[in-house]
C-alpha positions, -999 to +999 in steps of 0.1 A: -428+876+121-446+906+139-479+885+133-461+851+146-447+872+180-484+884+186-500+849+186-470+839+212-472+874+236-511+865+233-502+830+257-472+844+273-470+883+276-442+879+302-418+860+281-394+882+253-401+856+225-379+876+203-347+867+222-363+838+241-351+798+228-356+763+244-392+772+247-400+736+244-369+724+264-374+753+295-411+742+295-419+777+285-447+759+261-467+731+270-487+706+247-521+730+252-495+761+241-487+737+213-525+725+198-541+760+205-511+774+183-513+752+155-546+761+148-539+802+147-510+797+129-524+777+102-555+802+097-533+832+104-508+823+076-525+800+057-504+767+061-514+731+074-490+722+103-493+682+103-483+656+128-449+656+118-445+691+118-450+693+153-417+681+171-394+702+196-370+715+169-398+738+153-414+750+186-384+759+206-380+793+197-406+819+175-373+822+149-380+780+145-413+785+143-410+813+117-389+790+098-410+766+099-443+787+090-419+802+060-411+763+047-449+754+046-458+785+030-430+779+002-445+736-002-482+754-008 
């Protein structure tokens, strides 16, 4: 998770992403947030996020995201 929180503070230093949710809905992320992500994530942890990964459910909050990241790692 510590590795997931970095790669968020690294776009949004001012925003507590551990407690922060509706990061999606609050239009805390944007679509560049989003596609710049994708690619740091997947090389960080050594998933592939695919198209239909990548709806507001999994990017509204790092917890989501972390869930997600854990799912893909689990399918590899």
């Amino acid at each position: 998770m510590e590795e997931l929180l970095s790669i968020l503070n690294d776009r949004h230093p001012d925003i507590d992403f551990t407690t922060r949710e509706h990061l999606i809905d609050e239009a805390v992320l944007d679509s560049m947030d989003i596609v710049s992500m994708v690619q740091e994530i997947a090389e960080t942890f050594d998933v592939t996020i695919t198209a239909r990964d990548i709806k507001p459910e999994n990017f509204n909050s790092a917890k989501a995201l972390y869930a997600l990241i854990q799912r893909l790692q689990d399918e590899e």
